[in-house]
C-alpha positions as CSV (number, residue, x, y, z in Angstrom):
1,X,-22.3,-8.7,2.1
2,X,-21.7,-8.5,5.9
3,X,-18.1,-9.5,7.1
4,X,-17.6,-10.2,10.7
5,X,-14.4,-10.1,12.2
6,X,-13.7,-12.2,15.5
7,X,-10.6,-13.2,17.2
8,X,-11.4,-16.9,15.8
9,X,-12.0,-15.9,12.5
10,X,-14.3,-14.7,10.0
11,X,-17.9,-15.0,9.9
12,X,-19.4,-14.2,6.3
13,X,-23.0,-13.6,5.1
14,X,-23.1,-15.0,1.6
15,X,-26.2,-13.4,-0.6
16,X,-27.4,-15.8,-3.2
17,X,-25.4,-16.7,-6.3
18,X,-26.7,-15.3,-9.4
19,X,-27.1,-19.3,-10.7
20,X,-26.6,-22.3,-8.6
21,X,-23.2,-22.8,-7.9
22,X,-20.2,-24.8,-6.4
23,X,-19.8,-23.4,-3.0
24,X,-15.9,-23.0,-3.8
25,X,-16.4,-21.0,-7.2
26,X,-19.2,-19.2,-4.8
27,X,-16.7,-18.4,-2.4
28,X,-14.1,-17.4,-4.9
29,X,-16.3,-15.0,-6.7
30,X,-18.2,-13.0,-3.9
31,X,-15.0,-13.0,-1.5
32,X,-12.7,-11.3,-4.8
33,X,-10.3,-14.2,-4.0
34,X,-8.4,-16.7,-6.3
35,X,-9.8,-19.8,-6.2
36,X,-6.3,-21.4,-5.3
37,X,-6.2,-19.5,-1.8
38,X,-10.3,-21.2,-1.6
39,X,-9.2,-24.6,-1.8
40,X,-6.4,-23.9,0.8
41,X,-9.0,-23.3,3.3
42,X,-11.1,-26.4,2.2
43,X,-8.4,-28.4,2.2
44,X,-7.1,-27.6,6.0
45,X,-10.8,-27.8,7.5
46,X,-11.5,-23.9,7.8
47,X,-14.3,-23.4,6.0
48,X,-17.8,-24.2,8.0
49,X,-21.5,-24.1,7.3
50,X,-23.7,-24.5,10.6
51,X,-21.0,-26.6,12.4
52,X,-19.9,-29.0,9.2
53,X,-17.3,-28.7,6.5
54,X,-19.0,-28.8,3.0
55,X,-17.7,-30.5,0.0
56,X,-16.2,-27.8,-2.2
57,X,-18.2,-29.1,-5.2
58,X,-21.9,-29.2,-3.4
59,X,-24.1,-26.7,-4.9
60,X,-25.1,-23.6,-3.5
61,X,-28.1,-21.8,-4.6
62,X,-29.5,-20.1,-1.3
63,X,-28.2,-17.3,1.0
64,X,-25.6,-18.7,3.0
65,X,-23.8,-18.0,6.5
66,X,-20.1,-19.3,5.8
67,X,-17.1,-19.4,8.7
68,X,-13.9,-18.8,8.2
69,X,-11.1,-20.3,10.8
70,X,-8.3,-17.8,11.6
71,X,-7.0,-16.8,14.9
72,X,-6.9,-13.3,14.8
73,X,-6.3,-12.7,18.6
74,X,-3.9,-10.2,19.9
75,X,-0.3,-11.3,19.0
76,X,2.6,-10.5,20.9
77,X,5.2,-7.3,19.3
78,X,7.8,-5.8,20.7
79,X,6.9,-3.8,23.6
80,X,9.6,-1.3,23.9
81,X,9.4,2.2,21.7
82,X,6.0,1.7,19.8
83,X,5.1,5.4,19.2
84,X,1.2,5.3,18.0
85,X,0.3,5.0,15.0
86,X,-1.8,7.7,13.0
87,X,-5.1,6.1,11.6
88,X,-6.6,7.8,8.6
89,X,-8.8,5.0,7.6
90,X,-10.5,2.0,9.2
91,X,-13.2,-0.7,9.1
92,X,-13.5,-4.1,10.7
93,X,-11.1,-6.0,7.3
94,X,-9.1,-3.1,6.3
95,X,-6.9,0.0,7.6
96,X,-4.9,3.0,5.8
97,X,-2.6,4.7,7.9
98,X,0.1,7.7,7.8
99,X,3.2,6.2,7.9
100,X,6.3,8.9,9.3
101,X,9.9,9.0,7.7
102,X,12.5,6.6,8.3
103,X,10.2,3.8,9.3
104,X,10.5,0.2,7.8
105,X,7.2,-1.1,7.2
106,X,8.4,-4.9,7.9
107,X,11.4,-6.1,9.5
108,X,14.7,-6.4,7.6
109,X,15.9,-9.0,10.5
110,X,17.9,-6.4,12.4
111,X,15.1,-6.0,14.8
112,X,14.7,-2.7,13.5
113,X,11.4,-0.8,15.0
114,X,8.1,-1.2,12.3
115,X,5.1,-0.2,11.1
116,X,3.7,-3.8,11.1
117,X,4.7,-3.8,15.1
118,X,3.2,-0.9,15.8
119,X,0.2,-1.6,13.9
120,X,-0.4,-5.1,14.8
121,X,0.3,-3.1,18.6
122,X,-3.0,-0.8,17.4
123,X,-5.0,-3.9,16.8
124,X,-4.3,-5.4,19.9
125,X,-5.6,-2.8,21.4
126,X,-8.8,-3.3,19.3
127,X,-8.7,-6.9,20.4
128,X,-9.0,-8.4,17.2
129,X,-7.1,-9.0,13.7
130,X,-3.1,-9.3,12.4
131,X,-1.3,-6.7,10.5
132,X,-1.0,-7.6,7.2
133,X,0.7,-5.3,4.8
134,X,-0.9,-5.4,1.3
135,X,2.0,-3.1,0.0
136,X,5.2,-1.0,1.2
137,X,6.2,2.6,1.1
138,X,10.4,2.7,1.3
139,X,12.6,3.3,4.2
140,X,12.5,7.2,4.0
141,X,9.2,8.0,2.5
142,X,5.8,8.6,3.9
143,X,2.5,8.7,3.5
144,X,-0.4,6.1,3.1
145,X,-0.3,2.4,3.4
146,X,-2.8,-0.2,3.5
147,X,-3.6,-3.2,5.6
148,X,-5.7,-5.8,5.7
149,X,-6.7,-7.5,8.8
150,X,-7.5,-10.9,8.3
151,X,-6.4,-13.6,5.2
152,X,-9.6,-12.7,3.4
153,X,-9.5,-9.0,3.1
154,X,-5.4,-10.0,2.7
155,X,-5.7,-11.8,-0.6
156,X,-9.1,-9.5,-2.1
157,X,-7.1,-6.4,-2.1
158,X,-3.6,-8.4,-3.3
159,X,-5.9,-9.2,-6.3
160,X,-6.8,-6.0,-6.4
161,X,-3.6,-4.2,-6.4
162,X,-2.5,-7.1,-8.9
163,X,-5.5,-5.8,-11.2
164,X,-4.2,-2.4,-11.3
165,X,-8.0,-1.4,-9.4
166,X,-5.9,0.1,-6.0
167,X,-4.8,3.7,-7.2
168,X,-1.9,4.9,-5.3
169,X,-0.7,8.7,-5.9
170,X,2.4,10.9,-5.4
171,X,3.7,13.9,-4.7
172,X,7.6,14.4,-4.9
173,X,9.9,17.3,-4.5
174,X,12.8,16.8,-7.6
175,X,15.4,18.6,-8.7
176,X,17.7,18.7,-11.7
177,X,16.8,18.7,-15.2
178,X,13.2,19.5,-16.4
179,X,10.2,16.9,-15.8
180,X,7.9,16.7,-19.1
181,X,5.1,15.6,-18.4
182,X,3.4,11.9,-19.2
183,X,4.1,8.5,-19.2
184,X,7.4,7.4,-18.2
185,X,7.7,3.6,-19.4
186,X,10.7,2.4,-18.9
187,X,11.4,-1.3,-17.3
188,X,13.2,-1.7,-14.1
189,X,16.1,-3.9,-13.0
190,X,18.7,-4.8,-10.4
191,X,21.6,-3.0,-10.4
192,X,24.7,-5.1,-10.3
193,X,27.0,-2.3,-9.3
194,X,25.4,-1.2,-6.4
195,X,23.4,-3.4,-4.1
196,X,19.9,-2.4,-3.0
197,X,19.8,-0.1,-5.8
198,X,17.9,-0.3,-9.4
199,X,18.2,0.9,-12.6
200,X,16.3,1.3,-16.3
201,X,16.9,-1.5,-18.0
202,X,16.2,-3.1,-21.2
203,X,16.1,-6.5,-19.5
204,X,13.8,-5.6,-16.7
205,X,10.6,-5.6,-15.6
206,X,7.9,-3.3,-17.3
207,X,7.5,-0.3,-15.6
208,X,5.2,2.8,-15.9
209,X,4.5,5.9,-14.1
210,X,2.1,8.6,-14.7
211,X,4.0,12.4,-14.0
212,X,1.9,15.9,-13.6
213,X,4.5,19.0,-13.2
214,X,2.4,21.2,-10.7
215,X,5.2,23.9,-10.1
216,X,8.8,24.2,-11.2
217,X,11.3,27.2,-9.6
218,X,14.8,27.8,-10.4
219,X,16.5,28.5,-6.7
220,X,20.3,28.2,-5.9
221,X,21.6,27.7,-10.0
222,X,18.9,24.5,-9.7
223,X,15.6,23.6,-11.6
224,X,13.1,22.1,-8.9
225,X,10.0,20.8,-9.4
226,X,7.1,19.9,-7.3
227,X,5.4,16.4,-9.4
228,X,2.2,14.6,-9.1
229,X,2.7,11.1,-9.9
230,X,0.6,7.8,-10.1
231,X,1.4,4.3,-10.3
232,X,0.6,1.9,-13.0
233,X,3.0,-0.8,-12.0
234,X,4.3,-1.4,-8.7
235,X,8.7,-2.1,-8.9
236,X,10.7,-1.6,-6.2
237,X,11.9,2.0,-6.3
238,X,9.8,2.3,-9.4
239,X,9.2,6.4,-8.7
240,X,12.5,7.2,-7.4
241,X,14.3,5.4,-10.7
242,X,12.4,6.9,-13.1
243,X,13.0,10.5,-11.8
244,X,16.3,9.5,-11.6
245,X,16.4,8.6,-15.3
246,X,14.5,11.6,-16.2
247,X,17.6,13.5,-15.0
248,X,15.2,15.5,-12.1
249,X,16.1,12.8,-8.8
250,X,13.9,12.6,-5.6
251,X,15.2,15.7,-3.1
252,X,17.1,13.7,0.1
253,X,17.0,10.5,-2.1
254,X,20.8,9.9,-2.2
255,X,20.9,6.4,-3.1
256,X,19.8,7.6,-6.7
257,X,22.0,11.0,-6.8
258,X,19.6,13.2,-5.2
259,X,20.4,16.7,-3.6
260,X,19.9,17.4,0.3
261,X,18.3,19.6,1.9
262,X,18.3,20.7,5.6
263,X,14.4,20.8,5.9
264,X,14.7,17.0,5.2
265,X,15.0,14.7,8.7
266,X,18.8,12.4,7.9
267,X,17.0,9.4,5.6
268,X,14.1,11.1,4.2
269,X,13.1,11.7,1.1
270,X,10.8,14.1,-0.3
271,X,8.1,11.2,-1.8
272,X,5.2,11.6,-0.3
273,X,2.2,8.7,-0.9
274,X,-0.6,11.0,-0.5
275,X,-4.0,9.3,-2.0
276,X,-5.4,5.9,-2.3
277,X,-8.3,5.0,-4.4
278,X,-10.0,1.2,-3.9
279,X,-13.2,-0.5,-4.4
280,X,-14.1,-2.0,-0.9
281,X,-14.2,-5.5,-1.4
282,X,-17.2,-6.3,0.9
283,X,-19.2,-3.5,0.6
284,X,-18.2,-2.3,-3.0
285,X,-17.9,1.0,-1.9
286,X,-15.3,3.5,-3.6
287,X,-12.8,4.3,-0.6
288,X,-10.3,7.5,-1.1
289,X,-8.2,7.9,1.8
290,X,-5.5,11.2,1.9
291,X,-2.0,11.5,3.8
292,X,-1.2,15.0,5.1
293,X,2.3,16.2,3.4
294,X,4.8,15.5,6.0
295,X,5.4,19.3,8.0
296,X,9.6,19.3,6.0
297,X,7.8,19.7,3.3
298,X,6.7,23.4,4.5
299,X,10.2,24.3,4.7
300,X,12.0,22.7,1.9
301,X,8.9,24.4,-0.9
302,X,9.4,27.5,0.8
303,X,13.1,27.5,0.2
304,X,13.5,26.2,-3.5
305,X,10.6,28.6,-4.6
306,X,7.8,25.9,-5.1
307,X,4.1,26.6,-3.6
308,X,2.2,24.1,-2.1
309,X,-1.2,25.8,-2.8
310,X,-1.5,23.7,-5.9
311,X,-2.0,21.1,-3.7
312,X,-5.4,22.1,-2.5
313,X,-7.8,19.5,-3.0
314,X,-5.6,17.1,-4.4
């Protein structure tokens, strides 16, 4: 299926339906989108066949050349201080890129610098698209994150990540009491104590995390342990509160009792989001995209006594 980006919107070639169809269920199938965000665009006149809007019930049974309205020109960001941004993956509807340490992905209303300014500043430059986040890394850690570029490719890959069918890994640096190895399934709440801040609890949402200990070193009268872990769920914090509860905290993560460590910049932490796995939504090509470990991370293994040649091909 071609998808074809332009600063008015989206220009879709439809192959034919399996069976004859309602142009809306059509839509909703091929596209990976709900149905619900489908009759949004029918309803507010964006969806056009050679110049008309079709009824959302009218049969389809035919290749098909659909347009999408969306202005996707360049929008205006902040001009002052955007530092570029480091691209490790991109395509006309999607983008992965490298985000640094002590960067908010979106603003927090204190006009705070972003990574949505300064990638919505990137597409500008490519003339076309918006910066739309499909999912956030915290304040202090780094590593990959996916956009989307227009409301199509926005809502596929929410679905997606909703399905569980984006795979997002980790590496962390913790220390404390020894990791075992597994599932850690344990649900996730607010903490009423401590604002910002989450805890275990029975009342909360499920939460699981896949762990892998790939080297552990006692260093300093402390276990540390370099960890491999993948997401099954997606909570707020969800990594950093269940090493927490495992007794073995994020290194720099001091929110949830975490040691510091000079190799670590003020604010980071040593969770690092270094692979993510997706089926391309338009082309149905398996995409893997890898973050390089942040260059602290040198530093900090080398003094606790972990190796990062495990690492190798990860």
């Amino acid at each position: 299926m071609d998808v074809r980006v332009t600063p008015g919107g989206v220009a879709v070639s439809l192959p034919k339906p399996p069976r004859p169809m309602p142009c809306l269920e059509w839509l909703a199938e091929a596209l990976h989108v709900p149905p619900a965000h489908v009759r949004h665009l029918f309803r507010r006149g964006a969806v056009r066949v050679r110049g008309r809007a079709p009824d959302p019930g009218e049969i389809w049974n035919r290749p098909t050349q659909v347009w999408i309205d969306e202005d996707l020109r360049p929008a205006d960001v902040a001009s002052t201080s955007l530092a570029p941004v480091r691209v490790l993956y991109d395509d006309p509807s999607l983008l992965v890129v490298d985000k640094p340490e002590n960067l908010l992905v979106h603003s927090d209303g204190r006009d705070a610098p972003t990574l949505d300014a300064r990638v919505q500043h990137f597409l500008n430059e490519e003339g076309v698209g918006r910066a739309y986040h499909v999912h956030r890394l915290d304040l202090g850690t780094t590593g990959c994150v996916l956009y989307a570029k227009h409301g199509l490719a926005l809502r596929a890959m929410d679905a997606a990540l909703a399905a569980g069918q984006v795979r997002r890994t980790y590496f962390a640096i913790a220390c404390g009491r020894r990791i075992r190895p597994g599932e850690i399934s344990a649900p996730i709440g607010r903490d009423r104590h401590v604002a910002g801040r989450f805890r275990v609890s029975r009342t909360g949402k499920a939460a699981r995390t896949l762990v892998d200990v790939l080297d552990e070193a006692d260093r300093g009268g402390r276990r540390w342990t370099l960890v491999r872990l993948r997401l099954e769920t997606g909570r707020r914090h969800q990594i950093r509160v269940h090493l927490s509860a495992m007794g073995a905290p994020v290194v720099g993560d001091v929110l949830y009792g975490g040691a510091s460590h000079p190799a670590l910049a003020p604010g980071q932490i040593a969770l690092h989001a270094a692979r993510l796995q997706f089926r391309h939504p338009y082309s149905a090509e398996d995409v893997e995209v890898r973050a390089p470990l942040p260059l602290a991370w040198e530093e900090l293994a080398a003094d606790v006594g972990l190796s990062l040649g495990c690492l190798q091909g990860e």
